[in-house]
C-alpha positions in Angstrom: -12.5 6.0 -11.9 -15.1 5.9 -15.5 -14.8 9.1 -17.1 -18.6 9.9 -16.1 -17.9 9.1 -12.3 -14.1 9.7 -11.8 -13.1 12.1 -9.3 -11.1 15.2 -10.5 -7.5 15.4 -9.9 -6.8 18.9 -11.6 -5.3 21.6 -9.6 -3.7 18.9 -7.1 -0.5 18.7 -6.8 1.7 15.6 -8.0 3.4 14.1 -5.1 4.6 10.7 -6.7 4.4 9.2 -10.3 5.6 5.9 -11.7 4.5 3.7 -14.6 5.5 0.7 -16.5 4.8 0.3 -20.5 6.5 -2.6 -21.6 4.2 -4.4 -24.2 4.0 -7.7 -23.6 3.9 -7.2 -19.7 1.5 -5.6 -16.8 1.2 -2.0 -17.6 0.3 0.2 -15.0 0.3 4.0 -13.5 0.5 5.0 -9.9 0.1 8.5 -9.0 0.0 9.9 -5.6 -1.9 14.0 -5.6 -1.7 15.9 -1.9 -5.2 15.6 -1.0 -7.4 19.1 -0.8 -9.5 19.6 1.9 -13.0 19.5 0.3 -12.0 15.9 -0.9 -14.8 13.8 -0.4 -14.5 10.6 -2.2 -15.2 7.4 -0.9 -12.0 4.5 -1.0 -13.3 2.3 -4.5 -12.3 0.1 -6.6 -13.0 -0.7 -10.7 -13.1 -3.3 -12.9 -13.0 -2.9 -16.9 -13.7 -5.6 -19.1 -13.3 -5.4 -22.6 -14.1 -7.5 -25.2 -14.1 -7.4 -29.2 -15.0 -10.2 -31.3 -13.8 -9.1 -34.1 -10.5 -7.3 -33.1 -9.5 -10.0 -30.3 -6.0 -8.4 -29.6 -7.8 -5.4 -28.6 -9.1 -7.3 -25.7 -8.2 -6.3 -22.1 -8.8 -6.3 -18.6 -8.2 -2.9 -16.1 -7.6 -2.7 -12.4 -8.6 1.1 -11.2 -8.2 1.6 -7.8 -8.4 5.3 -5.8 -7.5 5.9 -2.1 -7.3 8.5 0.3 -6.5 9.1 3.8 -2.7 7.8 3.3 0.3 10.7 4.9 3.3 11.7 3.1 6.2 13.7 3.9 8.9 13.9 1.7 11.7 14.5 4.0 12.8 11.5 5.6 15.7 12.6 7.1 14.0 14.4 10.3 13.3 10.8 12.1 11.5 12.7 15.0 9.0 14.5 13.5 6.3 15.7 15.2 4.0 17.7 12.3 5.3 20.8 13.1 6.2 23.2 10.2 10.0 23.4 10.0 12.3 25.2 7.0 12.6 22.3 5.4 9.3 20.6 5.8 5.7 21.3 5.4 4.8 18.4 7.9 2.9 15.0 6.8 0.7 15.7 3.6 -2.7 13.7 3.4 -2.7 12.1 -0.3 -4.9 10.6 -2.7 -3.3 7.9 -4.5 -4.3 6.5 -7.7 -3.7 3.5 -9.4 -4.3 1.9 -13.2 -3.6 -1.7 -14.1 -4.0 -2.8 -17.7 -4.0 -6.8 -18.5 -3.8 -7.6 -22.5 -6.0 -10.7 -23.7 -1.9 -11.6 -24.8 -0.3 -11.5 -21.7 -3.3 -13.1 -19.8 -3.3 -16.2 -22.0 -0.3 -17.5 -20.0 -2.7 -17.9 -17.3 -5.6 -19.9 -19.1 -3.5 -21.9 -21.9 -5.0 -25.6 -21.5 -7.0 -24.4 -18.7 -10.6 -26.0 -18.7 -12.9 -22.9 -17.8 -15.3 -24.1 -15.9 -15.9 -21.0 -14.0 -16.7 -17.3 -14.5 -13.4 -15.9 -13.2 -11.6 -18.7 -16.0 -14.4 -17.3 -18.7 -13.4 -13.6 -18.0 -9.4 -14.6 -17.9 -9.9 -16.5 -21.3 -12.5 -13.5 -22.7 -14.8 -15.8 -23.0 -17.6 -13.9 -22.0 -19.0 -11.7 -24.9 -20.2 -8.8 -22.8 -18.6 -5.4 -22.1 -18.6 -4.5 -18.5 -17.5 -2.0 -16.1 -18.0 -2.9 -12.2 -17.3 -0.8 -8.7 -16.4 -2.6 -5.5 -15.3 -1.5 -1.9 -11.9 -1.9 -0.8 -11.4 -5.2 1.1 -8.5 -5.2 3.8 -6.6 -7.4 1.4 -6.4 -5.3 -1.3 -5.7 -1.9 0.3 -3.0 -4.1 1.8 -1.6 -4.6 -1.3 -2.2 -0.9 -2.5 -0.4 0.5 1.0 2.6 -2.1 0.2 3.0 -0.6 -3.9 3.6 2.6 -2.3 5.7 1.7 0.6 8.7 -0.7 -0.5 12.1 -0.5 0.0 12.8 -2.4 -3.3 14.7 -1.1 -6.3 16.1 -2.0 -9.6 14.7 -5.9 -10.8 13.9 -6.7 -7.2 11.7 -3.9 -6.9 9.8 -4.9 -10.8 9.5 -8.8 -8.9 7.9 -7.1 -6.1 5.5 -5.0 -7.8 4.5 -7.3 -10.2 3.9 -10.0 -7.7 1.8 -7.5 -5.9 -0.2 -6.5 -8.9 -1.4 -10.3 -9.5 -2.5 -10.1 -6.2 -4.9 -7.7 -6.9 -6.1 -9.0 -10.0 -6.7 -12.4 -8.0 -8.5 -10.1 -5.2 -10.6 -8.1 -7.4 -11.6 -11.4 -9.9 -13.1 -13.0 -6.3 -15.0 -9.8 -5.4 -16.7 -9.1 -8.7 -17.6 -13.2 -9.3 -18.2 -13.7 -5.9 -20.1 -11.0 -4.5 -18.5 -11.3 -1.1 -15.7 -9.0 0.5 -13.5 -10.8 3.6 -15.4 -8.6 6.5 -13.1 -8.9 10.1 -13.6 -11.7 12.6 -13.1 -9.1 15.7 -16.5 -8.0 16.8 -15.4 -4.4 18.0 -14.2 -3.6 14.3 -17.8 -3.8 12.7 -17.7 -0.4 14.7 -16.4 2.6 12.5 -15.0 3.9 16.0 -12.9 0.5 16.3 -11.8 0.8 12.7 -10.3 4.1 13.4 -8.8 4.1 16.6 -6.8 1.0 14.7 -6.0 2.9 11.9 -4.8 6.2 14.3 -2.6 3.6 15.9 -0.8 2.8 12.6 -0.6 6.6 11.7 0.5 7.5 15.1 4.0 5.1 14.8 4.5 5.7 11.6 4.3 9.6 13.0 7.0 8.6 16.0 9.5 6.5 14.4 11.8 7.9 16.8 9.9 7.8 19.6 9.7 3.9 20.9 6.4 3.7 22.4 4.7 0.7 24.9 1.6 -1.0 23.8 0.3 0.3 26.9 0.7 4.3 25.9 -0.3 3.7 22.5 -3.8 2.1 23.6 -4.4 5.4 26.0 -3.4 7.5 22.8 -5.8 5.6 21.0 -8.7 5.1 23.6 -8.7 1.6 22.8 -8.0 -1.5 25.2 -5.0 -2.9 25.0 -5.9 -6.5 24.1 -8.9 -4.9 21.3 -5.8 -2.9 20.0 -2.8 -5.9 19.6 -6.1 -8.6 18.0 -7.3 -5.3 15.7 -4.1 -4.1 14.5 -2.9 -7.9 13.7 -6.3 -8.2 11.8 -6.5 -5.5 10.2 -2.6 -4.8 9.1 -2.0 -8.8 9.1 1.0 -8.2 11.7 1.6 -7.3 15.4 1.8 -4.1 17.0 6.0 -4.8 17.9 7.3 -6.5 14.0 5.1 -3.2 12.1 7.0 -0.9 13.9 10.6 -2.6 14.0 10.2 -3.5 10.3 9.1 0.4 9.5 12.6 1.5 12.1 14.8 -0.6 9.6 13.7 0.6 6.3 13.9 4.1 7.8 17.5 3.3 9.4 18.5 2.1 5.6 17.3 4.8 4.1 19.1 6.8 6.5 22.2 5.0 6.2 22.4 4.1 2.6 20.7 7.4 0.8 21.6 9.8 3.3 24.9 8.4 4.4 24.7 9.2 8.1 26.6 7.5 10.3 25.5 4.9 12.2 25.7 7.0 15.8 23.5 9.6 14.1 20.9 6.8 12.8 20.5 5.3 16.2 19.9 7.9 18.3 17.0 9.8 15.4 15.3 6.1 16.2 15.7 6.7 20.0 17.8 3.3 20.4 19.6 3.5 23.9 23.1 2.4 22.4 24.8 1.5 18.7 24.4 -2.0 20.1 21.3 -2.6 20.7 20.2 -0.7 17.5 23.3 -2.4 15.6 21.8 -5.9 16.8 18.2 -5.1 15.9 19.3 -3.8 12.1 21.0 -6.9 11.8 18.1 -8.7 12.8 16.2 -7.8 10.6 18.0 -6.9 7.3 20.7 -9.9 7.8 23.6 -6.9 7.2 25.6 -5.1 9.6 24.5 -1.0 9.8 28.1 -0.2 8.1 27.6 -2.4 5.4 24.9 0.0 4.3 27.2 2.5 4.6 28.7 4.6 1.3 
């Protein structure tokens, strides 16, 4: 993260890279390395502040953010898979995904102009405060929320800079309340002050997003789990900030447009990787949730 304290990314391989540099605008780097085994490195965030009398244009703000624990696999197109080594697939890859976020003093004026600044997070936007700092912080839910959702978007083209943008001043916003105020949001559910409850919650997550295919009850994923059923739908809602049921349809019909639009299968071949019973129920669910027809997607 600081170039005394950051953790080493040489030798790992480069899974996903993208980066904007338009000046004027939110610059920022996301990289996503396949995670080595001895990787030890606790979830963290950072916060730069940089300030220069003299030079004033120099001044910036940074957003450095590195988490691990995340699964990739970079072939989509087996819906059903079950991390078994196939010719085409190495199974799901744990990552370690990085992320940089540069603010100019330029493009933050936007924010402050005729703003009284009557408070520390106003001082720092308007670089008020005349002191260089660099901070650490532990990831909130919020903000690896907001890391999980840079990464995993079905947006593209302008839609897709909207979305990404919007997410980034999110952070920014996050991170300006954990460094002023001291605080992180901690959960409300008793059970997930408990490491053990925090991880059978985020096995659930892992294990759908494992078995897109393979529609599951709430009831079979609390025995895979070894969490009760009620602790599992108030956890999951908590920690994710959804249910159980709209996660996993939402993650089947960004799959299913992936499948239909980039991979041009037919719609037959989409519903049954998803394990839908008929074309119409899937066809009805699609349309549910995207507002399109499965054939519109269709090349």
């Amino acid at each position: 993260m600081h170039e005394n304290t950051a953790p080493s990314f040489s030798g790992m391989a480069l899974l996903y890279s993208k980066e904007q540099c338009i000046p004027g605008s939110t610059q920022y780097q996301i990289k996503r390395y396949m995670a080595q085994e001895a990787w030890g490195a606790e979830d963290t965030g950072m916060f730069v502040y940089h300030f220069n009398a003299q030079k004033p244009k120099e001044n910036y703000l940074a957003l450095r953010f590195c988490i691990s624990g995340n699964r990739y696999c970079d072939n989509k197109v087996c819906g059903g898979c079950n991390q078994l080594p196939t010719s085409d697939c190495m199974g799901p890859m744990r990552t370690v995904d990085v992320f940089s976020f540069h603010f100019t003093a330029t493009f933050l004026h936007q924010f402050v102009h005729n703003v009284k600044t009557n408070n520390k997070k106003d001082e720092l936007l308007a670089f008020k405060h005349t002191d260089n700092f660099t901070k650490t912080f532990p990831l909130s839910i919020k903000k690896r929320h907001t890391l999980d959702a840079l990464l995993n978007h079905s947006y593209s083209g302008s839609l897709e800079n909207i979305f990404v943008n919007a997410k980034i001043h999110e952070l920014l916003v996050y991170s300006l309340e954990s460094i002023i105020d001291e605080k992180e949001v901690v959960f409300t559910c008793k059970f997930l002050a408990d490491d053990r409850g925090k991880e059978s919650i985020y096995q659930a997550r892992e294990f759908l997003l494992q078995h897109i295919g393979d529609p599951i009850t709430i009831k079979e994923l609390s025995r895979k789990v070894a969490m009760n059923e009620c602790y599992l739908k108030k956890g999951f809602k908590e920690v994710y900030g959804t249910t159980i049921f709209d996660f996993y349809q939402q993650q089947r019909m960004e799959h299913a447009k992936y499948l239909l639009y980039e991979k041009s299968l037919s719609v037959t071949d989409v519903s049954a990787l998803l394990g839908y019973s008929s074309i119409s129920h899937f066809s009805a669910a699609f349309k549910k949730h995207t507002g399109l027809k499965p054939c519109e997607l269709l090349n």
